[in-house]
Structure formats: structure tokens, C-alpha cells
DSSP file (Angstrom, degrees, kcal/mol; ACC not computed):
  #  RESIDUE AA STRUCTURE BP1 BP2  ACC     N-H-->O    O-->H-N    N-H-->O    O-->H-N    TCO  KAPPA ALPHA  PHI   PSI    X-CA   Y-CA   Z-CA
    1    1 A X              0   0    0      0, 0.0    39,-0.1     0, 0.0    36,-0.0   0.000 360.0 360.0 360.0  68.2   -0.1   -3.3   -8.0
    2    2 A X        -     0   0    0     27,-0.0    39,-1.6    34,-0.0     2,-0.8  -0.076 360.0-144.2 -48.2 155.3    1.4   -4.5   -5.0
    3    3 A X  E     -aB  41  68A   0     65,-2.7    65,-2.5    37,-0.2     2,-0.4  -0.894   9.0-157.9-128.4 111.5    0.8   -8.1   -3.4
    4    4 A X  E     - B   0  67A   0     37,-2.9    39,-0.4    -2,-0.8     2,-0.4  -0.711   6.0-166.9 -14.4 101.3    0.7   -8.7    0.0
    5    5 A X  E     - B   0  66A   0     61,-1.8    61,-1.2    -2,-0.4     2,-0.4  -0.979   7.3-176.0-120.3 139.9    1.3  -12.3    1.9
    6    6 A X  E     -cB  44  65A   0     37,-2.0    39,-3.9    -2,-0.4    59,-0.2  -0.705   1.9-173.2-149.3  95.0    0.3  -12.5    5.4
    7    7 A X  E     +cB  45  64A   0     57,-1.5    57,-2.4    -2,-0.4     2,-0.2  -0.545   5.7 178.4 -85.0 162.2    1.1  -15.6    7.1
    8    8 A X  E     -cB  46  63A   0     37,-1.0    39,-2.3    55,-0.2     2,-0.6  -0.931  10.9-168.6-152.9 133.8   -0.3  -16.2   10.8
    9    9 A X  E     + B   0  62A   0     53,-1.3    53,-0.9    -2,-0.2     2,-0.3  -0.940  51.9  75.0-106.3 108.1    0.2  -19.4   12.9
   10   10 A X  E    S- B   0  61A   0     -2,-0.6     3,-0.2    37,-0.4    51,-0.2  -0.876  94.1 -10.6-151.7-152.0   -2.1  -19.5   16.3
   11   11 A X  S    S-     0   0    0     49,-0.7    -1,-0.3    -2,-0.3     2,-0.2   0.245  94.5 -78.4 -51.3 174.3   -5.6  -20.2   16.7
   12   12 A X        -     0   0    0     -3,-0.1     2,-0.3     1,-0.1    -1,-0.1  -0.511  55.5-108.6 -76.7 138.3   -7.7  -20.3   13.4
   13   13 A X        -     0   0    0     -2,-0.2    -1,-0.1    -3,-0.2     2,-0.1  -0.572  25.0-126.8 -67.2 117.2   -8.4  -16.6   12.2
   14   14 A X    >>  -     0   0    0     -2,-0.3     4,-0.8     1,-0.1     3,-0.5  -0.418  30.4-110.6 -69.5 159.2  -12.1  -15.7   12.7
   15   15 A X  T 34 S+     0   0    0      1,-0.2     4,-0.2     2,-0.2    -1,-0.1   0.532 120.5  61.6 -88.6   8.2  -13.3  -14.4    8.9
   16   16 A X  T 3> S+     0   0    0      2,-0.1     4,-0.7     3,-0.1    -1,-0.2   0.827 103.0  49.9 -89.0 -19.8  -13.5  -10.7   10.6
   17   17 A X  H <> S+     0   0    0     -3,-0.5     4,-0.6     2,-0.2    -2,-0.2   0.540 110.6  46.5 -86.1   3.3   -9.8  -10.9   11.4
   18   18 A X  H  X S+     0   0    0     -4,-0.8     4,-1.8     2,-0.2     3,-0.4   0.813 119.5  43.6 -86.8 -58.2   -9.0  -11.9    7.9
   19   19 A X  H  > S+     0   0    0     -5,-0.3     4,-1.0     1,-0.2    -2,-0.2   0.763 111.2  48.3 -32.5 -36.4  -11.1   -9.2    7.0
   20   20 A X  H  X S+     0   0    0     -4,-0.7     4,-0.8     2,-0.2    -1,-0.2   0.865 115.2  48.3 -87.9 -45.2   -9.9   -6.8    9.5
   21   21 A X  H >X S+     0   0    0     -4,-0.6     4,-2.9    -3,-0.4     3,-1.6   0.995 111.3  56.0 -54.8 -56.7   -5.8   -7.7    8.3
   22   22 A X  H 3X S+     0   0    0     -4,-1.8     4,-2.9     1,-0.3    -2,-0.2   0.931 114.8  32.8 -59.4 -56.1   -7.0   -7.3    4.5
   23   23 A X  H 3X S+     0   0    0     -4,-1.0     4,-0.9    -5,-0.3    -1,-0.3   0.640 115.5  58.1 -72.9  -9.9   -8.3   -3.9    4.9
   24   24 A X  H <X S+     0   0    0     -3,-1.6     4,-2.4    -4,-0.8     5,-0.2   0.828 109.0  38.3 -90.8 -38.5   -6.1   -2.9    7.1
   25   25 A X  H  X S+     0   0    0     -4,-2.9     4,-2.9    -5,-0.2    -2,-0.2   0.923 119.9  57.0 -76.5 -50.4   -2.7   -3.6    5.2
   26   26 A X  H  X S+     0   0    0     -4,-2.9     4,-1.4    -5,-0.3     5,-0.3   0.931 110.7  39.9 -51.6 -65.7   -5.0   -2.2    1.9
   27   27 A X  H  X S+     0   0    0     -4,-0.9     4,-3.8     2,-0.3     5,-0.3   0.808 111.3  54.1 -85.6 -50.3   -5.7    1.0    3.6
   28   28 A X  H  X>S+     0   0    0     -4,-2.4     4,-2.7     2,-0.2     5,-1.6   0.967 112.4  64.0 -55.5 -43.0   -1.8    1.2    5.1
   29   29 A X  H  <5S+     0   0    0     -4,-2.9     6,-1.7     1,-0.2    -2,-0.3   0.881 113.0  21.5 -14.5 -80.3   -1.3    0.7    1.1
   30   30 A X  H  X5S+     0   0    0     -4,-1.4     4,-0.7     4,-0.2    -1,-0.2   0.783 119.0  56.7 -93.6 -39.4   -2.4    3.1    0.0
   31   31 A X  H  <5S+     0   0    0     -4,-3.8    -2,-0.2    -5,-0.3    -3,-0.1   0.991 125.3  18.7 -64.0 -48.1   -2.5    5.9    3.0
   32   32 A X  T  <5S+     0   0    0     -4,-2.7    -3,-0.2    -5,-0.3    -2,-0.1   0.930 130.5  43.0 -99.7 -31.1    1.7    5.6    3.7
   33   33 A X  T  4<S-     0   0    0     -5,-1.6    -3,-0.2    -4,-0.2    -1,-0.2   0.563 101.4-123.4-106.5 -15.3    3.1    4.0    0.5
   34   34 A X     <  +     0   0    0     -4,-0.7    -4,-0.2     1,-0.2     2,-0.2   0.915  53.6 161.0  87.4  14.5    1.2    5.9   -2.0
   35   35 A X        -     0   0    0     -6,-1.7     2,-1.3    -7,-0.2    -1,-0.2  -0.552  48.5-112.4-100.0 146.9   -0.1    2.9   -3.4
   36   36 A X    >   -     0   0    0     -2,-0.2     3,-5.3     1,-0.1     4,-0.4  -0.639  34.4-151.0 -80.4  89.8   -3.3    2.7   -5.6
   37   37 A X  G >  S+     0   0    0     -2,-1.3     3,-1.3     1,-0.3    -1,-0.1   0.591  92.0  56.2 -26.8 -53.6   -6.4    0.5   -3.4
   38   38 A X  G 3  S+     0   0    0      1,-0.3    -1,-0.3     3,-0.0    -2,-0.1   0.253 111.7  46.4 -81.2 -11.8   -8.1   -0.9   -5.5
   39   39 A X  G <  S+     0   0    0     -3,-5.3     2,-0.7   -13,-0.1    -1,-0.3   0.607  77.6 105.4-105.0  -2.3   -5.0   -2.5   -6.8
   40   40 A X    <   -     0   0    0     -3,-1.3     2,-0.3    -4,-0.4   -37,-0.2  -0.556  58.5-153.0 -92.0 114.1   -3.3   -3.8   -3.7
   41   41 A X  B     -a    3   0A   0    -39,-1.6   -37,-2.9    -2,-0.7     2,-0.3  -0.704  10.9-167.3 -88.0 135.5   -3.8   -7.5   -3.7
   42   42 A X        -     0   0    0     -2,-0.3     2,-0.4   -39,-0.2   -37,-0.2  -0.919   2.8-171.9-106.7 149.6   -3.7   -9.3    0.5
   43   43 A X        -     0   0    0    -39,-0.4   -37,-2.0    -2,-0.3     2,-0.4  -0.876   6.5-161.2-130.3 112.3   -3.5  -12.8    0.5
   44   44 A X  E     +c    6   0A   0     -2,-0.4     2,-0.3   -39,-0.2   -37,-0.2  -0.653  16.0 179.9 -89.4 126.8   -3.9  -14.0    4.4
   45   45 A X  E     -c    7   0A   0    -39,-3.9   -37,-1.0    -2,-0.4     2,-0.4  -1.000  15.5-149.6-122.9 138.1   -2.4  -18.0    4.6
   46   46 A X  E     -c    8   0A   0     -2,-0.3     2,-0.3   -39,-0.2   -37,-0.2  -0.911  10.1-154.0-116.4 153.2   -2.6  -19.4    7.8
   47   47 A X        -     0   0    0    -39,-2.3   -37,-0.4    -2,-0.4     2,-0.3  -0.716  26.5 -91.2-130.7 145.6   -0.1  -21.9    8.9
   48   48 A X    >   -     0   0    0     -2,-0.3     3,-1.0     1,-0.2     4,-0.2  -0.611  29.5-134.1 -75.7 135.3   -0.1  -24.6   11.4
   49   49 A X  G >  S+     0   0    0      1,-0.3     3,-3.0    -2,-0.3    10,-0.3   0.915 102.4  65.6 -44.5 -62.4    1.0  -23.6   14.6
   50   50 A X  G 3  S+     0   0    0      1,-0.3    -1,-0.3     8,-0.1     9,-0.2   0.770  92.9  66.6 -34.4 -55.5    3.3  -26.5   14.9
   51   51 A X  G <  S+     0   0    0     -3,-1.0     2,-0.4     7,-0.1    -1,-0.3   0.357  92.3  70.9 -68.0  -7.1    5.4  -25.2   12.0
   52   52 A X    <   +     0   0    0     -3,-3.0     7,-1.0    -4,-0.2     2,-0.3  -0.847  45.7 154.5 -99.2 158.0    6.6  -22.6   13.5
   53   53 A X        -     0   0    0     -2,-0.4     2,-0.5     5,-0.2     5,-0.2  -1.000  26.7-144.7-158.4 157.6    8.9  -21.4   16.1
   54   54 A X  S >  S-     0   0    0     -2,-0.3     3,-1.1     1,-0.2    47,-0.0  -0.976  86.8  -2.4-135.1 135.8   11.0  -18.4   17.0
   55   55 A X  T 3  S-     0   0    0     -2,-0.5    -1,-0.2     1,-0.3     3,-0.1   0.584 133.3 -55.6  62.5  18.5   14.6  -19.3   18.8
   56   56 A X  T 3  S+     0   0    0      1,-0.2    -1,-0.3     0, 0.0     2,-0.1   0.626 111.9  94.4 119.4  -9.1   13.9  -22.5   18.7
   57   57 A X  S <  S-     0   0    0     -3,-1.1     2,-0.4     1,-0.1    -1,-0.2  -0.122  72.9 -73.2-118.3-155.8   10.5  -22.9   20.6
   58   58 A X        -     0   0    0     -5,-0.2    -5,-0.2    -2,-0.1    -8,-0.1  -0.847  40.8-157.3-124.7 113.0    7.0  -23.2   20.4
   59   59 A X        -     0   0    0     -7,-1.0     3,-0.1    -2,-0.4    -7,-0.1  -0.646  14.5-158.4 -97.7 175.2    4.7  -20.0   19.6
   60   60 A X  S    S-     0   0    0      1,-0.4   -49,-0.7    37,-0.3     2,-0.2   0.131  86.4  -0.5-123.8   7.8    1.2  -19.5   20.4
   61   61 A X  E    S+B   10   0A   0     36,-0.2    38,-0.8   -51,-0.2    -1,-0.4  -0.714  74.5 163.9-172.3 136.6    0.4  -16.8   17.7
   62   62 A X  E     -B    9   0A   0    -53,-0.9   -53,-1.3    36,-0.2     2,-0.3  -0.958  17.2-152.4-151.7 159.3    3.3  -15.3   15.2
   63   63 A X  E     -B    8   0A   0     -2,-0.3    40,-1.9    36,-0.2     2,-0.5  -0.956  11.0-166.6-138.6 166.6    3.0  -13.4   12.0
   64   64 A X  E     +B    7   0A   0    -57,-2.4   -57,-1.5    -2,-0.3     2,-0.4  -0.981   4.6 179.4-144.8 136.9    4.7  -12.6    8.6
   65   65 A X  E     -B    6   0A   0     -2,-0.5    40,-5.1    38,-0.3     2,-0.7  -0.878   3.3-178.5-133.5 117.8    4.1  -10.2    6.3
   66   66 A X  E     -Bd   5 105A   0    -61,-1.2   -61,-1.8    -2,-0.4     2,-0.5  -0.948  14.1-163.7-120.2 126.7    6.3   -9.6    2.7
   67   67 A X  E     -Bd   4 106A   0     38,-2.4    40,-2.3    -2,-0.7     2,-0.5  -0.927   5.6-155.1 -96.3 114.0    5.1   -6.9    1.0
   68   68 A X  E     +Bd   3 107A   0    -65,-2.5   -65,-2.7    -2,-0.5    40,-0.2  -0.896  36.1 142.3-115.2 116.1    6.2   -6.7   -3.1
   69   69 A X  E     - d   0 108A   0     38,-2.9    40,-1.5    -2,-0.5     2,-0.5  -0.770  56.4 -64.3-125.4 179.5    6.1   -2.8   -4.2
   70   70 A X  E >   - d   0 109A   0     -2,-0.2     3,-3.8    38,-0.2     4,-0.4  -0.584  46.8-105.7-110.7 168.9    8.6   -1.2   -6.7
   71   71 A X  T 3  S+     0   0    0     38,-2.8    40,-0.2    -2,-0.5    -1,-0.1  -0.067 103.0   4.1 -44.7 141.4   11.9   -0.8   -6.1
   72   72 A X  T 3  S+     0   0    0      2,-0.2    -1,-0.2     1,-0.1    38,-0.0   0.229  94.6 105.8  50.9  13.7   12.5    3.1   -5.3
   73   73 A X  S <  S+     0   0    0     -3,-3.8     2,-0.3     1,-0.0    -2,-0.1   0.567  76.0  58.6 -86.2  -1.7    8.9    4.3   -5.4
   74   74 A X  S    S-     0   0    0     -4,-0.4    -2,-0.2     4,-0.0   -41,-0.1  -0.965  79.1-130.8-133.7 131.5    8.9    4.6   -1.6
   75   75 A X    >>  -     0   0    0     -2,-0.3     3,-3.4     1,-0.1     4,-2.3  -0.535  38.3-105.5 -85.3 168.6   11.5    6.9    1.1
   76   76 A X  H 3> S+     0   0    0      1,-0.3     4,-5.0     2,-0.2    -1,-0.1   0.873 119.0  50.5 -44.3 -41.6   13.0    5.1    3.9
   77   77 A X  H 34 S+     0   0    0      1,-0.2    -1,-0.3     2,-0.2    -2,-0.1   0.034  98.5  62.4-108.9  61.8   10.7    6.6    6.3
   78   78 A X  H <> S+     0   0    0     -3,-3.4     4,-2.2     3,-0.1    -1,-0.2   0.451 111.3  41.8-108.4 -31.2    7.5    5.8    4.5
   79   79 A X  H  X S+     0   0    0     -4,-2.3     4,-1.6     2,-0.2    -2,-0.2   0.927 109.3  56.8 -74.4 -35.3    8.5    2.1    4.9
   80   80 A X  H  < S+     0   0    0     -4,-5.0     5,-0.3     2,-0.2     3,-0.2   0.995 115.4  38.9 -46.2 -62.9    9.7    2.6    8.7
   81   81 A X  H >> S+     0   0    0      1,-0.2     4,-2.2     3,-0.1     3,-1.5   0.948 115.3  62.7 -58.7 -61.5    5.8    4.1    9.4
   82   82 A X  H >X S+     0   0    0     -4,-2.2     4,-1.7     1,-0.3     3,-1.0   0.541 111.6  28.4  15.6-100.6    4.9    1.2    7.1
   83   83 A X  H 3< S+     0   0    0     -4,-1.6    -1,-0.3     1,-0.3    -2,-0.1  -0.687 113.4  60.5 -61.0  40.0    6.1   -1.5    9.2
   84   84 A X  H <> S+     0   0    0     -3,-1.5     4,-0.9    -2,-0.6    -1,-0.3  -0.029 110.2  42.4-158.0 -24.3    5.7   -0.1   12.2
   85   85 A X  H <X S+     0   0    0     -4,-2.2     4,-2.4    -3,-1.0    -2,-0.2   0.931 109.5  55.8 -85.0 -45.0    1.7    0.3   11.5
   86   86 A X  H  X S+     0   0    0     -4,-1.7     4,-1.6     1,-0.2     5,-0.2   0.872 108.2  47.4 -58.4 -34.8    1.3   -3.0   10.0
   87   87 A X  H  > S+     0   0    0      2,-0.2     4,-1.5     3,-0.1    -1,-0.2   0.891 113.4  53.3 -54.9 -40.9    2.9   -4.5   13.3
   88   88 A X  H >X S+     0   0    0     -4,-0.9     4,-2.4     1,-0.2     3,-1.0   0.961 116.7  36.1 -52.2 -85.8    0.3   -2.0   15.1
   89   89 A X  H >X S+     0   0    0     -4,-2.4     4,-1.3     1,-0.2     3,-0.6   0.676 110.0  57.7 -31.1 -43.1   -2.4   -3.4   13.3
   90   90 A X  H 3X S+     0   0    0     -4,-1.6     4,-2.7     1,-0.2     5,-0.2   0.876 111.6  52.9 -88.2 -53.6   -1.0   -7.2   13.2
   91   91 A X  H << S+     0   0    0     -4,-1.5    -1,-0.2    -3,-1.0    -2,-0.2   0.731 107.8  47.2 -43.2 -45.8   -1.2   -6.4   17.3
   92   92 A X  H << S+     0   0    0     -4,-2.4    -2,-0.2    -3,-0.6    -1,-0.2   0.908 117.9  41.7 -84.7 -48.1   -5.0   -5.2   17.5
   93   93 A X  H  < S+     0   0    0     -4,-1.3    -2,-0.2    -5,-0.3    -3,-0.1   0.624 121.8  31.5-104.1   4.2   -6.2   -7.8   15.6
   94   94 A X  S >X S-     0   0    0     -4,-2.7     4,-1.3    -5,-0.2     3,-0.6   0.084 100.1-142.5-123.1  24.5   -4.5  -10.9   16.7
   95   95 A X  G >4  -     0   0    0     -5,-0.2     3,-3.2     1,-0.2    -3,-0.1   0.137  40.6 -42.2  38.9 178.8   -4.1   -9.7   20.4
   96   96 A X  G 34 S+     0   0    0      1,-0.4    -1,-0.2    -4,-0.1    -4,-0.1   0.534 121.7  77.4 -47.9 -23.0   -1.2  -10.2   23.0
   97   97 A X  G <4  +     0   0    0     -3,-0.6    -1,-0.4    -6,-0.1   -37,-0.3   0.985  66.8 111.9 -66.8 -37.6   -0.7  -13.4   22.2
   98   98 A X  S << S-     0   0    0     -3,-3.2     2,-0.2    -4,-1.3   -36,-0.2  -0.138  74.6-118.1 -51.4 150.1    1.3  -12.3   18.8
   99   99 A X        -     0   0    0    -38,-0.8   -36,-0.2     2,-0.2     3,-0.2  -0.495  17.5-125.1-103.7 128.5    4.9  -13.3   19.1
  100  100 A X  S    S+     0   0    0      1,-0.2     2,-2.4    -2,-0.2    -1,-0.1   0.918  98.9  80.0 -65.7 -27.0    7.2  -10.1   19.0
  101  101 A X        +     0   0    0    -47,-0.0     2,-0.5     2,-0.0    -1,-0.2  -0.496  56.8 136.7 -74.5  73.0    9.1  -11.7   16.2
  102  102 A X        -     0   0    0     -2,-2.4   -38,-0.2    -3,-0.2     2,-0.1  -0.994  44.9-150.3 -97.3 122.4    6.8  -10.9   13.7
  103  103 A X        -     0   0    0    -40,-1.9   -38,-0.3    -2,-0.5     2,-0.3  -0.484  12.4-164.9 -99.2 168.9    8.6   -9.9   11.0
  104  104 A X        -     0   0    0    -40,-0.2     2,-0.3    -2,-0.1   -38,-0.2  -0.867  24.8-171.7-143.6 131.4    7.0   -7.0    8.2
  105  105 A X  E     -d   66   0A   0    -40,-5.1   -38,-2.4    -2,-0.3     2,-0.6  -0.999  21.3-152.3-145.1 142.3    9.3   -7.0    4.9
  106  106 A X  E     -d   67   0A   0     -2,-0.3     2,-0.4   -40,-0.2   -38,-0.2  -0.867   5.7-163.6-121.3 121.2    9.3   -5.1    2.3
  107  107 A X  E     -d   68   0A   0    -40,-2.3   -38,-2.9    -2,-0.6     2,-0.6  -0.689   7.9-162.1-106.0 120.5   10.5   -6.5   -1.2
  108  108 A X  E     -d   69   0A   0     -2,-0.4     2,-0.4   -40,-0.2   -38,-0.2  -0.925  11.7-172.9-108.9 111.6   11.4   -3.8   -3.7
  109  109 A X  E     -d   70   0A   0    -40,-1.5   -38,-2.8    -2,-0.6     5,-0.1  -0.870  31.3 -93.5-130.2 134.3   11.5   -5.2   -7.4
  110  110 A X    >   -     0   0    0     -2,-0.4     3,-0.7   -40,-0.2   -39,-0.1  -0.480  32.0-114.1 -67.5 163.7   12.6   -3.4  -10.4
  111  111 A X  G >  S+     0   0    0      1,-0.2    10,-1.2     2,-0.2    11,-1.0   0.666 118.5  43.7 172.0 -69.6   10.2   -1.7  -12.4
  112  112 A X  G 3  S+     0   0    0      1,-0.2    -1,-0.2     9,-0.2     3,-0.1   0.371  97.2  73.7 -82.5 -11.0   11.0   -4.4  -15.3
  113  113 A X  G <  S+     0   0    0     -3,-0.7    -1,-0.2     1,-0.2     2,-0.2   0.389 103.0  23.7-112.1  10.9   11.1   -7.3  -13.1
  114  114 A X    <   +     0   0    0     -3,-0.7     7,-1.4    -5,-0.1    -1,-0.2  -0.816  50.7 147.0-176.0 137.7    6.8   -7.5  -12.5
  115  115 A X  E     -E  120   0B   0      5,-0.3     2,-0.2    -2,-0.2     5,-0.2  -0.429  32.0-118.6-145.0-160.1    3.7   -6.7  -13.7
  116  116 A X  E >  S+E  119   0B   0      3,-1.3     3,-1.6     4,-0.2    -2,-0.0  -0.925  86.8  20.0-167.2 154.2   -0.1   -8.0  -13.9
  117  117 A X  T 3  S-     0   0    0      1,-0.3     3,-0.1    -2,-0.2    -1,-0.0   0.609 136.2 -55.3  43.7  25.9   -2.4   -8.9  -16.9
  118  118 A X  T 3  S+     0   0    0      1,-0.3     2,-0.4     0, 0.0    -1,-0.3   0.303 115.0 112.2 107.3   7.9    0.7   -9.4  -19.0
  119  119 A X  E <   -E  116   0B   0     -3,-1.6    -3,-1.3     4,-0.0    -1,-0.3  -0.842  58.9-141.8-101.9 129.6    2.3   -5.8  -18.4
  120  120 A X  E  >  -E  115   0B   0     -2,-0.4     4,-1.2    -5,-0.2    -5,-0.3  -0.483  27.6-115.9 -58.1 165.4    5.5   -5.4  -16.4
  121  121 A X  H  > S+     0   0    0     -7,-1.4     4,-2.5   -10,-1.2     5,-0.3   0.940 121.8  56.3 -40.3 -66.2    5.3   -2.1  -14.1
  122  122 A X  H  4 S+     0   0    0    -11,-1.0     4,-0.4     1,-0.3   -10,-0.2   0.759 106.0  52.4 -76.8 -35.6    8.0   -0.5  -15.9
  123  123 A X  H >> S+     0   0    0    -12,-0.2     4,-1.2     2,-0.2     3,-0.8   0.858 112.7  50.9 -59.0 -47.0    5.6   -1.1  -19.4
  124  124 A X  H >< S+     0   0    0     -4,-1.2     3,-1.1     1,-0.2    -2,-0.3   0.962 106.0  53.0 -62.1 -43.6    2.8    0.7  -17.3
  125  125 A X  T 3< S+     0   0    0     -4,-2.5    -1,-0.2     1,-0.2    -2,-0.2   0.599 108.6  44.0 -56.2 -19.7    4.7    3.1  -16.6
  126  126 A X  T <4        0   0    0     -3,-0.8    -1,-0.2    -4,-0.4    -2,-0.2   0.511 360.0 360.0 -90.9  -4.2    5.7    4.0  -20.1
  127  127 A X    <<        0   0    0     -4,-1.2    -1,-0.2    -3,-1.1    -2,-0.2   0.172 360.0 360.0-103.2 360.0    2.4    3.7  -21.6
């Protein structure tokens, strides 16, 4: 079960580009990481413009994305295509305006150290 967060600051997200992020990130999910769909939770939060900045200034559209899988289930260059699609995608649906510092990170957590419905991973796995 991997969890998603996908902050965005600019203009308000129409609900097809939440839509369009959510399926998009699921679908990256599961196609390069090997991840099971139907478990990969997105959670889009959008953020007041104001609150962000990159070097020090003023955007007019930025994104963030922290991805939580576990730790060693993925090779290096399944997270390089990874990150390098979700920035594609991040690109298509929030246009030219997005800020090239938009970061994609991906947080790798033992086995033992998360779960869902009261199981760690590392319990699913053993079961």
C-alpha cells in the first residue's frame, strides 16, 4: 500500500486535474514500481500560493510529491523513470506555469515500520 501526497500551490485545481494527478500517479504505481492499484492511496492538498516560494520568491504554480513505498522493493532506475514520469505528468496537467522546482520524493520505510488495517507490511508479507 503505498500513499501518495501531492501538494500543488497556483490557481485552484479544476476536479479533472485532481482527477487527472490521482490516476495518473496510481497508474505510474503500479506500471514502473510494481505496485498493487487498487491499493495505492493519492491524497492531492492544495496549498496557498502565498506559502510558497522557491529561492526566495514568489511562484505561480509549484508541486510536491512524497511518495511512501518499501524500503528495497524498488531498483534505482525504476524510481529514476518514476520521478521522471510523475514530473512529466505533473507538467501536462498543471501546464508551463509549474515551477521547475518541483520536487518528486521517494520515502522508502522498512517493511516493519508501516502497514494498513492494523498489519505492518513486513506482517503481510509473512502471512
Amino acid at each position: 500500500m503505498p500513499f501518495i501526497n501531492v501538494k500543488v500551490a497556483g490557481q485552484p485545481l479544476a476536479p479533472d486535474q485532481t482527477a487527472a494527478i490521482q490516476a495518473g500517479i496510481t497508474r505510474l504505481m503500479a506500471d514502473i514500481l510494481r505496485k498493487v492499484g487498487p491499493l495505492v492511496g493519492v491524497l492531492v492538498d492544495e496549498v496557498p500560493r502565498a506559502g510558497w516560494s522557491v529561492g526566495g520568491e514568489p511562484i505561480s504554480c509549484a508541486a510536491q510529491v512524497d511518495a511512501i513505498v518499501s524500503a528495497g522493493a524498488n531498483t534505482p532506475d525504476e524510481k529514476s523513470r518514476f520521478i521522471a514520469e510523475v514530473s512529466r505528468l505533473l507538467k501536462n496537467v498543471l501546464g508551463a506555469d509549474l515551477a521547475e522546482v518541483s520536487y518528486v520524493v521517494i520515502h522508502e520505510v522498512p517493511k516493519d515500520s508501516w502497514g494498513y488495517d492494523g498489519l505492518t507490511q513486513a506482517e503481510r508479507a509473512r502471512r
